[in-house]
C-alpha positions as CSV (number, residue, x, y, z in Angstrom):
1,X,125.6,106.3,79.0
2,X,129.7,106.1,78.9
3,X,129.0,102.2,77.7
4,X,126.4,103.3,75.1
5,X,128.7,106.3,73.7
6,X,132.2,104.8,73.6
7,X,130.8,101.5,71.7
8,X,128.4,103.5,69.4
9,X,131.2,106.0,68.6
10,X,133.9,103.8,67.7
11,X,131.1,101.6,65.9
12,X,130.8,104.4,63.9
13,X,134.4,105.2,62.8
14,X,134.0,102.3,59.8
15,X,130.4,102.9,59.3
16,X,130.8,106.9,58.5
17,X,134.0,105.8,56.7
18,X,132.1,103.3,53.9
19,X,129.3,105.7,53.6
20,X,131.6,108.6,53.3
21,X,133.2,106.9,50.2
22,X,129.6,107.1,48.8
23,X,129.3,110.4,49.3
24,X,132.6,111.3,47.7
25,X,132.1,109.3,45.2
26,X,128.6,111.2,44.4
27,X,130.5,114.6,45.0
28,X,132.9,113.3,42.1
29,X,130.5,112.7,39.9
30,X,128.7,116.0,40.5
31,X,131.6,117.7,39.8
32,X,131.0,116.8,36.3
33,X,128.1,118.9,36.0
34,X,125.6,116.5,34.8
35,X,122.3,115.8,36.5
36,X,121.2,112.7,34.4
37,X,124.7,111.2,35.8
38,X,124.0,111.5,39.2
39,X,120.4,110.8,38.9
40,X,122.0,107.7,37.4
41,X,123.7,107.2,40.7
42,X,120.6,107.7,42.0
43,X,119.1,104.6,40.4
44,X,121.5,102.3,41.1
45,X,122.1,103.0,44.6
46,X,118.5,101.8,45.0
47,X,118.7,98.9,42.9
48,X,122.5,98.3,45.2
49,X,121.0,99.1,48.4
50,X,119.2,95.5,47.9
51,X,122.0,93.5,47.4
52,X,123.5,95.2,49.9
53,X,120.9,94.3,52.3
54,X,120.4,90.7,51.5
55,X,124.6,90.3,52.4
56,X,123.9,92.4,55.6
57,X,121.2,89.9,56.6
58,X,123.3,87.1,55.6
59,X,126.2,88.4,57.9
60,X,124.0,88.2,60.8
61,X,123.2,85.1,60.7
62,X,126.9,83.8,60.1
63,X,128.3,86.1,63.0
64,X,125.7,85.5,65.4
65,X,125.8,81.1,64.7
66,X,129.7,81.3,64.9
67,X,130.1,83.2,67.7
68,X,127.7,81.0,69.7
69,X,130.0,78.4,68.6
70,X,133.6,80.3,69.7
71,X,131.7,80.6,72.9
72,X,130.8,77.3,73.5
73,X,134.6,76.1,73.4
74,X,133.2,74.8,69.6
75,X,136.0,75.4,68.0
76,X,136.0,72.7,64.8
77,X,132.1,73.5,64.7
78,X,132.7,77.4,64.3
79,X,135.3,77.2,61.6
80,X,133.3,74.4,59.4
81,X,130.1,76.8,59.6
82,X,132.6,79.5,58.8
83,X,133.5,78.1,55.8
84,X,130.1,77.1,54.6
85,X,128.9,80.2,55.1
86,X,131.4,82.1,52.9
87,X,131.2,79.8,50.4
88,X,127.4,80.1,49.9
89,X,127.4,83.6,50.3
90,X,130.1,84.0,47.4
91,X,127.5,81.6,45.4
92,X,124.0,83.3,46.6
93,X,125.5,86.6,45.6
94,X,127.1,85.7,42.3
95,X,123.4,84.4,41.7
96,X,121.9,87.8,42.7
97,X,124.2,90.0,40.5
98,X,123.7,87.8,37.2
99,X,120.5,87.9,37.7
100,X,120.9,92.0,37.8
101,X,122.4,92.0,34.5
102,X,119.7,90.0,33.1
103,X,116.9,91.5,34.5
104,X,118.3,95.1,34.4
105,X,116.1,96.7,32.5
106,X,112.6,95.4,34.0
107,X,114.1,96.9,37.3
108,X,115.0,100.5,36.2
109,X,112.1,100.2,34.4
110,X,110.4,99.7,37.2
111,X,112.1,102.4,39.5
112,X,111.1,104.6,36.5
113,X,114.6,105.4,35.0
114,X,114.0,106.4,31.6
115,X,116.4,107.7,28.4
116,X,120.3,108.6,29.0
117,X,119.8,108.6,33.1
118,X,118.7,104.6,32.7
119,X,121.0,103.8,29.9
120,X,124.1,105.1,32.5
121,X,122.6,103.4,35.5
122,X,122.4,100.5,33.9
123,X,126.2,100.7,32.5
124,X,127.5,101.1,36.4
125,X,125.1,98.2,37.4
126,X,126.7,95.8,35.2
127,X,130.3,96.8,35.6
128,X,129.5,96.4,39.6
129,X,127.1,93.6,39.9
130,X,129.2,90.6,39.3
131,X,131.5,91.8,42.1
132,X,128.5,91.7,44.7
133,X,130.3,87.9,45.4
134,X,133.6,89.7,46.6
135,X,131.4,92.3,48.3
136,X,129.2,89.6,50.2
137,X,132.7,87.5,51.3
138,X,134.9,90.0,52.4
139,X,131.7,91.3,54.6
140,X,131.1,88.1,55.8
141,X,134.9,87.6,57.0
142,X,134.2,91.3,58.9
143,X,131.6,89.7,60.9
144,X,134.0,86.6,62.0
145,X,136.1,88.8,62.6
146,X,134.2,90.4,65.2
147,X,132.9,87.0,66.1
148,X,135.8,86.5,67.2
149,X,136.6,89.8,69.2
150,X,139.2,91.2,67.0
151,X,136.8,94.5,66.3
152,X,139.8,96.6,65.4
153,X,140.3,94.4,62.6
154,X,137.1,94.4,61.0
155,X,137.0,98.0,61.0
156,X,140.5,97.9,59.1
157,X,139.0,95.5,57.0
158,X,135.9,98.4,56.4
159,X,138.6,101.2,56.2
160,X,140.7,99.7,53.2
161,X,137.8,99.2,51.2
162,X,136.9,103.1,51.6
163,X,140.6,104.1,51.5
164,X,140.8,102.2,47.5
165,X,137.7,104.0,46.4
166,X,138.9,107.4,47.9
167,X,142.1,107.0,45.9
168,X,140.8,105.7,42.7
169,X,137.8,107.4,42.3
170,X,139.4,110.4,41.1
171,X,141.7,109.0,38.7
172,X,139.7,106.8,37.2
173,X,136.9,109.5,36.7
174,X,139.0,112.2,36.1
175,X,142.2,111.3,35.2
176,X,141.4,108.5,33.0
177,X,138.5,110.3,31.8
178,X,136.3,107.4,32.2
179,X,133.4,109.5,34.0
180,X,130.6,107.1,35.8
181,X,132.4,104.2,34.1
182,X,135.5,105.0,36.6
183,X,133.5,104.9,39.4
184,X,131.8,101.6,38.8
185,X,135.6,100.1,38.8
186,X,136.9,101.8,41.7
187,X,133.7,100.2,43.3
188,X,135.0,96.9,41.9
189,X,138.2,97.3,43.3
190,X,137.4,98.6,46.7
191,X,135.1,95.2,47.0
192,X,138.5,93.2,46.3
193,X,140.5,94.7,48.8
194,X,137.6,93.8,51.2
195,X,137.7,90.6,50.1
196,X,141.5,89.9,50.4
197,X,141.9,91.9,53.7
198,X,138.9,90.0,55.5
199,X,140.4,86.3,54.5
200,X,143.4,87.5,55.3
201,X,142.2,88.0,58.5
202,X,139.9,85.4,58.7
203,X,142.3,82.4,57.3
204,X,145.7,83.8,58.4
205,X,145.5,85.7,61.2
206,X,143.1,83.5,63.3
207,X,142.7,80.2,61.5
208,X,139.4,80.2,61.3
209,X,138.3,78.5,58.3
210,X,138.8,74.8,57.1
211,X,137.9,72.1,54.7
212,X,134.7,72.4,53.6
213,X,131.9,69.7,54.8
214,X,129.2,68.9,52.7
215,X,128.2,66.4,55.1
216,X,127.4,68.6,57.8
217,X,126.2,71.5,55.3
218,X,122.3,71.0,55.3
219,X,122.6,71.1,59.0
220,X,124.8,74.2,59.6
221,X,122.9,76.1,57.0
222,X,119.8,75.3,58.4
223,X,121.2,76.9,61.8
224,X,122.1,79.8,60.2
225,X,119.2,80.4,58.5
226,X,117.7,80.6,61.9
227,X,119.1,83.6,62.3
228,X,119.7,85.3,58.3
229,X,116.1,84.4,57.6
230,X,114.6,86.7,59.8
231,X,117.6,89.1,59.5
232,X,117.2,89.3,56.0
233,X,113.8,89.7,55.6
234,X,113.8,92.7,58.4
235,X,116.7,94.2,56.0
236,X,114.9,93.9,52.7
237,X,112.0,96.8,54.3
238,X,114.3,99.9,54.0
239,X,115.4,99.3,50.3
240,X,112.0,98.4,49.4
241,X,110.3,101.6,50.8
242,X,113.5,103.4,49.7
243,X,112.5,102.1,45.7
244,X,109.0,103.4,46.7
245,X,110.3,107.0,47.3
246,X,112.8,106.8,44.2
247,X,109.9,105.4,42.0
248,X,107.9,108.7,43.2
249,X,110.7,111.3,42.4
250,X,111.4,109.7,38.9
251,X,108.1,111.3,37.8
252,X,109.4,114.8,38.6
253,X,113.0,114.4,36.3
254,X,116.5,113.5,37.0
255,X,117.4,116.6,38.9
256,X,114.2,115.4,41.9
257,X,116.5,111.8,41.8
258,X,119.8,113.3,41.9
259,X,118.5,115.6,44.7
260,X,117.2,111.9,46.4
261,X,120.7,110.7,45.7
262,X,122.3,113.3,47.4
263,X,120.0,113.2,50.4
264,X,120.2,109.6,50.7
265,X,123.9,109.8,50.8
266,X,124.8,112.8,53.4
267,X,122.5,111.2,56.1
268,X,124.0,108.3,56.9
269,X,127.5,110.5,57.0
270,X,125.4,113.0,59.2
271,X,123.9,110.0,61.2
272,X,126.6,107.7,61.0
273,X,126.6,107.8,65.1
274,X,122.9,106.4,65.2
275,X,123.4,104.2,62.5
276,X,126.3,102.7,64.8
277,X,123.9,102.8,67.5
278,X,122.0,99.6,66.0
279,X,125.3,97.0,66.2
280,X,126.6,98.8,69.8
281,X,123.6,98.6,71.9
282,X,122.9,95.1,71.1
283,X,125.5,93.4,73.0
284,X,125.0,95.9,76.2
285,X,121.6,94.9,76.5
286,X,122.4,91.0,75.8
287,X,125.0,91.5,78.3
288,X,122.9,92.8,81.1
289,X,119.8,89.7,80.1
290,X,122.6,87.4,80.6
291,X,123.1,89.0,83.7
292,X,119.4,89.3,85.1
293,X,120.1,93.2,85.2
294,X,116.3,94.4,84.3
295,X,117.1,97.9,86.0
296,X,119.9,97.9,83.3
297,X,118.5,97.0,80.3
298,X,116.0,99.8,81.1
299,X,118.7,102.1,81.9
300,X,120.6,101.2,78.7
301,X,117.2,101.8,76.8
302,X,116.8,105.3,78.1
303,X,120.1,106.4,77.6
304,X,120.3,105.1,73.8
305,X,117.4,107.0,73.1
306,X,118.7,110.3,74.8
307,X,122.3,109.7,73.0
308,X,119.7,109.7,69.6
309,X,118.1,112.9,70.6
310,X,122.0,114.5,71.3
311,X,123.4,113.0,68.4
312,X,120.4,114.1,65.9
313,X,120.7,117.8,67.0
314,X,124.3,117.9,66.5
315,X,123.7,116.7,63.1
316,X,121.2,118.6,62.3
317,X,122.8,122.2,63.4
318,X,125.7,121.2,61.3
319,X,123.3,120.4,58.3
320,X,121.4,123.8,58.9
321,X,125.1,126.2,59.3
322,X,126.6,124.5,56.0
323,X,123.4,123.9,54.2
324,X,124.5,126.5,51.1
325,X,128.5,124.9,51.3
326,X,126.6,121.2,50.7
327,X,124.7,122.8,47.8
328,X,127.9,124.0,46.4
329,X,130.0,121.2,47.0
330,X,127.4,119.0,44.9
331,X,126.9,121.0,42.3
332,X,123.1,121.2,43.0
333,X,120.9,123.5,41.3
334,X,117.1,124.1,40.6
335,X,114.7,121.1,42.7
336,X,117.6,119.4,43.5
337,X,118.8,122.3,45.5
338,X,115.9,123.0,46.6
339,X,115.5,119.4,48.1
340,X,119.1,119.5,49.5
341,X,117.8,122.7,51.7
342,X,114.5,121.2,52.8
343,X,117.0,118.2,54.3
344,X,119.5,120.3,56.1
345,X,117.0,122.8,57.5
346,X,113.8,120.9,58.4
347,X,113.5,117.2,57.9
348,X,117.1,116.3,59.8
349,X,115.6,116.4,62.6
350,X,112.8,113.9,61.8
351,X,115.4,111.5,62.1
352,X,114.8,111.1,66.0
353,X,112.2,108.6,65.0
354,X,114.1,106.6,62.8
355,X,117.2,106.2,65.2
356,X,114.4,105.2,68.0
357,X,113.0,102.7,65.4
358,X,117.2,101.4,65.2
359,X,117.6,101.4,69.2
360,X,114.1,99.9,68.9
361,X,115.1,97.1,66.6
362,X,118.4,96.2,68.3
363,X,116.1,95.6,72.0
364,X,114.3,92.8,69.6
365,X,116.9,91.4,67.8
366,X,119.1,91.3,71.1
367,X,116.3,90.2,73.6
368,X,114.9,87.3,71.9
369,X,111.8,89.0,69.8
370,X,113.1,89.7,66.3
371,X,109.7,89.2,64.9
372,X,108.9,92.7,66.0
373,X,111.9,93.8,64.5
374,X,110.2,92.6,60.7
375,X,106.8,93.9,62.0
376,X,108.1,97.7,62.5
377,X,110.7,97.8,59.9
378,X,107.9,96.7,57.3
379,X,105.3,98.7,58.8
380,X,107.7,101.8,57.9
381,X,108.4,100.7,54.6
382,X,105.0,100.3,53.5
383,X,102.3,101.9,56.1
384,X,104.6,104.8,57.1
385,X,106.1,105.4,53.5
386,X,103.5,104.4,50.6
387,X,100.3,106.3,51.8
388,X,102.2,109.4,52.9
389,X,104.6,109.6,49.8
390,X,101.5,108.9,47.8
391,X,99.9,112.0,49.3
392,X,102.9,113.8,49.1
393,X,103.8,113.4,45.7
394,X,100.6,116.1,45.0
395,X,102.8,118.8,46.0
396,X,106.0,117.9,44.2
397,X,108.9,116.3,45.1
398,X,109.7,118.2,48.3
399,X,106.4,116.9,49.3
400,X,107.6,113.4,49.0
401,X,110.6,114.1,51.2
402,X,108.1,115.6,53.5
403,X,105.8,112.8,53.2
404,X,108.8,110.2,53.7
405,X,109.8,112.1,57.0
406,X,106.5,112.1,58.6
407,X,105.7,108.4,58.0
408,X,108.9,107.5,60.2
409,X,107.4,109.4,63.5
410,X,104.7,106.9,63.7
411,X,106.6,103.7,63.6
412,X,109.5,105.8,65.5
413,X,107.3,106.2,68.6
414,X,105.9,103.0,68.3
415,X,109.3,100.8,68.5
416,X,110.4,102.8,71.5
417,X,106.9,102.4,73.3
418,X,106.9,98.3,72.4
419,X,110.4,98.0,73.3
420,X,109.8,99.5,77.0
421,X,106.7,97.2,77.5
422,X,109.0,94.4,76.3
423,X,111.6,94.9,79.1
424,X,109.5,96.4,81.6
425,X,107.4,92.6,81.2
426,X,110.9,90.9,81.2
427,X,111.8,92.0,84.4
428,X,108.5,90.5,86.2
429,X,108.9,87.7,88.1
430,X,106.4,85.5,85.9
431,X,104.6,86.6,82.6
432,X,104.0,85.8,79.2
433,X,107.4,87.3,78.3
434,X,109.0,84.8,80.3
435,X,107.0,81.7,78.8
436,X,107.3,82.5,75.4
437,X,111.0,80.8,75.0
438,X,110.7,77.2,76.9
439,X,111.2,75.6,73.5
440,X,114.9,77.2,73.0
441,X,118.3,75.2,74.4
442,X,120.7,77.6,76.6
443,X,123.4,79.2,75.2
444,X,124.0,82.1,77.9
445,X,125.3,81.7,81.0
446,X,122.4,81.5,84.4
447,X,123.2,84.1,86.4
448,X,123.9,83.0,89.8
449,X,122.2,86.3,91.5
450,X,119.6,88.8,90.6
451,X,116.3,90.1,90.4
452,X,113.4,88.1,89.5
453,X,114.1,84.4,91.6
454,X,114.7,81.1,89.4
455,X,112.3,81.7,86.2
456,X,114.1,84.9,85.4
457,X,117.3,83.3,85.8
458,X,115.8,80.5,83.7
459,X,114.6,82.9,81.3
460,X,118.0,84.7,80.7
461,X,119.5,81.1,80.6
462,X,118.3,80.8,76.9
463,X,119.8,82.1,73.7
464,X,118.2,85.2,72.2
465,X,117.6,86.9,68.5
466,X,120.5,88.5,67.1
């Protein structure tokens, strides 16, 4: 439980600080008293929180294949796939934010953004989306960064992005009088400071990039898409279940989506310790497969799950004691208040099922089954969001927060459940488990001792999902 805490808590020092800039930069905009502006936010943070999550997926991929490569004593290998890989993220994400501006309004359309609230959303998306290159490099260079074991600096690299959009966000909106405009530019600026301060790190600091090798490109990229594939596809679920629920509250007015926005920006502040939970638990329970410790990975499953429960009711009393200070702070007023309430006082605490889904997906990714991973996070998105949003969207739009809550116990439950079964079969002696990954090449040192004679050590010999 020490292990699980102290790597989930400082995990989530740069995670609560980047989604903390969101949420400042929403309580900005708030503070100028117009809903269709922040149900603009609204809109675009869904159409963002794509593009975000195809660079997340990306990121896996390139940390996981590098560090494999630092580990094997690969030195030249790790930085010429570290270069590729920045290079074609800059290019795959350039792609993606043209192809925003060109298809911008088909996709509000779509989300339901109509009148002023569609015309501003679209304004911030195409001041921000050509950045998304800078964005998708400098969080590229985070992961090498910890690829290489220097965490501290990836989370300054996280940090100074925040810390830009802190400081400018105020004078560009306020000072400069430039309203959601300003805060699409202090977005663009806080992406270049992530991009200089990760190749700084990443070029100067540990020398890990070099000339780029298009004869050896097909071949690292194909390794790496190993990995992103999967990654990215399990990534895509949330934002597309996310546009689900935004579609849904469009039909009520901008004050339902700027009570959505605000929602969907205080709980991953409120969470940020189980969203950390994801990234921290992976390597403990990699750590302990490497090592044949089955009792371990049990133990390290337990006690994620109870550090979930503790974490979520600290969150949640917080939410329920300040719930009328967080109205006030954002400006919120009429459904959108009303929403804002529901969150704090009731549906908090739903979120036990989604961080078991998260401790859930990290036992996949990290013991060699990410396809479950896709399975439940897809499952969520559509079986356990569409039918129950659907239902809920009869009774307004605090039924769809309602509805959006109870689809995650389901799928919650279920992760935790698989993920037992899936170490408690890992630690047999023989099984299916432990036939299912004969085809794979080692990467992970055979522990010498341990439970479960030569076909476990065989077993834990072999590389797993990241």
């Amino acid at each position: 439980m020490r292990h699980v805490t102290v790597m989930a808590g400082t995990s989530a020092i740069g995670l609560i600080a980047v989604f903390g800039v969101d949420l400042l930069n929403l309580f900005y905009i708030s503070l100028l008293g117009q809903q269709e502006i922040a149900a603009a936010i609204g809109f675009a943070g869904a159409v963002s929180f794509f593009q975000v999550s195809l660079s997340i997926g990306m990121t896996i991929g390139t940390g996981a294949v590098v560090s494999r490569c630092i580990g094997a004593g690969q030195a030249d290998d790790a930085k010429r796939i570290a270069t590729a890989c920045l290079i074609t993220m800059a290019g795959l994400m350039f792609a993606v934010g043209i192809a925003t501006i060109v298809a911008i309004e088909p996709i509000l359309s779509a989300l339901g953004a109509i009148g002023q609230t569609r015309h501003l959303a679209a304004g911030y998306l195409i001041v921000t989306a050509p950045s998304l290159a800078f964005m998708a490099v400098g969080m590229g260079a985070s992961a090498l960064l910890r690829a290489v074991g220097d965490a501290r600096r990836a989370m300054n690299v996280t940090l100074v992005g925040a810390l830009v959009t802190a400081c400018c966000d105020p004078l560009l909106i306020f000072g400069l009088h430039l309203d959601l405009t300003g805060a699409a530019i202090s977005t663009v600026l806080s992406r270049i400071a992530l991009l200089l301060l990760g190749l700084h790190g990443v070029a100067r600091a540990h020398r890990l990039l070099s000339r780029f090798s298009l004869r050896h490109f097909a071949q690292d990229m194909a390794r790496v898409g190993a990995v992103a594939g999967p990654a990215v596809l399990t990534n895509l679920a949330t934002p597309v279940g996310s546009a689900f629920v935004t579609r849904h509250m469009a039909a009520f007015g901008p004050d339902a989506v700027a009570g959505q926005a605000t929602v969907d920006r205080i709980t991953p502040v409120a969470f940020g310790l189980v969203f950390a939970l994801t990234g921290a638990v992976g390597p403990i329970l990699a750590q302990n497969l490497g090592a044949g410790e089955m009792g371990r990975l049990r133990e390290t499953l337990r006690d994620s799950l109870l550090f979930v429960v503790l974490a979520v009711l600290g969150a949640w009393a917080i939410l329920a004691l300040s719930q009328g200070l967080i109205v006030r702070a954002f400006s919120a007023h009429g459904i959108a208040a009303d929403m804002v309430g529901l969150f704090c006082l009731w549906l908090a605490g739903s979120f036990v099922f989604t961080g078991a889904l998260f401790v859930g997906n990290a036992a996949f990714n990290n013991l060699g089954f990410p396809l479950l991973s896709t399975v439940f996070n897809w499952g969520r998105a559509t079986l356990g969001t569409i039918p129950f949003v659907a239902y809920g969207a009869a009774y307004g739009p605090l039924g769809v927060q309602v509805g959006q809550a109870a689809g995650s116990v389901l799928f919650g439950i279920g992760a935790a459940f698989v993920a037992f079964r899936v170490v408690e079969q890992m630690g047999r002696p023989t099984g299916l488990v432990l036939t299912t990954h004969r085809h794979a090449t080692s990467s992970l040192p055979t522990p010498s001792t341990g439970t479960g004679g030569s076909a476990l050590a065989s077993f834990a010999s072999r590389p797993r999902g990241q």
